[in-house]
N, C-alpha and C positions, 0 to 999 in steps of 0.2 A: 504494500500500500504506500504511493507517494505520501512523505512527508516533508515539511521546511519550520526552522524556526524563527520567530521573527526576534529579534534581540537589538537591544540599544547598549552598542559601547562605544569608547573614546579609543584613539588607538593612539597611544601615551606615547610610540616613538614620532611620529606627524604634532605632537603638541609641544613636544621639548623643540623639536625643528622648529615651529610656529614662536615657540620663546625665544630662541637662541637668534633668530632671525630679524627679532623685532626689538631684542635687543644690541644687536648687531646696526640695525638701520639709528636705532636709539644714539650710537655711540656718533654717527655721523650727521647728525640734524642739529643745524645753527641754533634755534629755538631751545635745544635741551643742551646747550654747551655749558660748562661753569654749573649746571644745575645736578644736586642728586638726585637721579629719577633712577628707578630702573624695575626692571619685569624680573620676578621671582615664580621658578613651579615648585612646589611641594603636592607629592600626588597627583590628586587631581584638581590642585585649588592652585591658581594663578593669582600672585599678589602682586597689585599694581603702585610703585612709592615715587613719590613725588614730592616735593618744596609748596607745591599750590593745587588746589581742585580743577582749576581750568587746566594744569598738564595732566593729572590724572584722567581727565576722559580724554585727552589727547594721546595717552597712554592706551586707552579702553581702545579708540581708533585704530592707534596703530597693530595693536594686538588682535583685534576683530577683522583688518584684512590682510595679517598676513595666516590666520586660522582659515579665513577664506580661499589664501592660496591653495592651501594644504588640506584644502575641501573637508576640513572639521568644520561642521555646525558648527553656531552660536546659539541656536535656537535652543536646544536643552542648558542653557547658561541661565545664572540670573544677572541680569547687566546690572553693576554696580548704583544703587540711588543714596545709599548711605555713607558718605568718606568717614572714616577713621581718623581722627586727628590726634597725635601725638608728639611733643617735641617740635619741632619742625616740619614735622611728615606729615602729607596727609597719604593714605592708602584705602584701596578698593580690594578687595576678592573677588574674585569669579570662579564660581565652582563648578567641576563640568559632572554632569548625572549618568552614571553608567547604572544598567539595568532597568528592568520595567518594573515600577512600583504599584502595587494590589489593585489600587484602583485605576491607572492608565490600564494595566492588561487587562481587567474587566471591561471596561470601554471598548476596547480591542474587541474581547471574544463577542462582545454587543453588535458592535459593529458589523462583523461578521455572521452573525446570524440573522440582523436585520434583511440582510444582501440577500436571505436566501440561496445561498450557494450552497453547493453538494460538497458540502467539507465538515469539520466539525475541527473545532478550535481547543483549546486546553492549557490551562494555566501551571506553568515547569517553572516553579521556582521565580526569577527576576525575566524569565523570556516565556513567550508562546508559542506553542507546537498546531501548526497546521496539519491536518490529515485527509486524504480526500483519496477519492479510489482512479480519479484520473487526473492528469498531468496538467489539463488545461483549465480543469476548475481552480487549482494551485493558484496560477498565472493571472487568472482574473481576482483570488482573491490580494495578490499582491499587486496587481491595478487598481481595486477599489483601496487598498490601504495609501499610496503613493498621493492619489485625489483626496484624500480624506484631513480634516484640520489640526490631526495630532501634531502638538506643538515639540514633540520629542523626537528627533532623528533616528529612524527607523532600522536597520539594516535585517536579512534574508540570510540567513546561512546553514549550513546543512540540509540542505536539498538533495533528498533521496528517491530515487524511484520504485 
């Protein structure tokens, strides 16, 4: 019986790229010269430091497109509304969300059973297992999930026939 699972993760070596890059461009921009700014990863939480709040979302910018580069979402992100102020610094986090939590995969298997499609959906842990007895109902449920407004970056993997 075809099965696929749907899973949300970060791929942690594309996000150190996406740091190291942006603070690489960080080191070469007039505007952040003489200033201490700089982009920190621990895990999955990118810490953004800066001297003032207007560099801090200029910090958020320039981290949001080089993530874009490197085709990580932003969408499962929470964009910093809160600066931190301490000392000198002000700083933001951005956390990135790996896995599907109880109630986004419940939405999910909803979703999918709305559609009426010949599959049947099931909830593994932090991903959802699709199962259907042919190959092309698979396909469409993974076209109606792409159309659909989940604000969490999706990914398909283990697709078995």
């Amino acid at each position: 019986m075809p099965s696929f699972d749907i899973v949300s993760e970060v791929d942690r070596v594309e996000l150190k790229n996406a740091v190291d890059n942006a603070n690489r461009e960080l080191d070469s921009r007039f505007d952040f010269r003489g200033v201490e700014a700089r982009i920190e990863l621990k895990e999955l939480t990118v810490t953004l430091l800066s001297e003032s709040d207007f560099q801090v979302q200029q910090l958020y910018d320039i981290f949001a497109n080089h993530c874009a580069k490197r085709n990580l979402s932003m969408a499962g992100t929470e964009s910093p509304q809160d600066l931190t102020h301490s000392g000198k610094t002000y700083s933001a986090t951005v956390t990135f969300k790996q896995g599907i939590d109880q109630p986004l995969a419940k939405q999910i298997v909803k979703l999918i059973k709305d559609a009426k499609l010949k599959v049947q959906a099931s909830i593994q842990g932090d991903k959802v297992r699709v199962s259907g007895k042919k190959r092309d109902d698979l396909q469409q449920t993974i076209a109606l999930l792409r159309e659909s407004d989940i604000e969490l970056p999706l990914q398909y993997e283990n697709f078995r026939d």
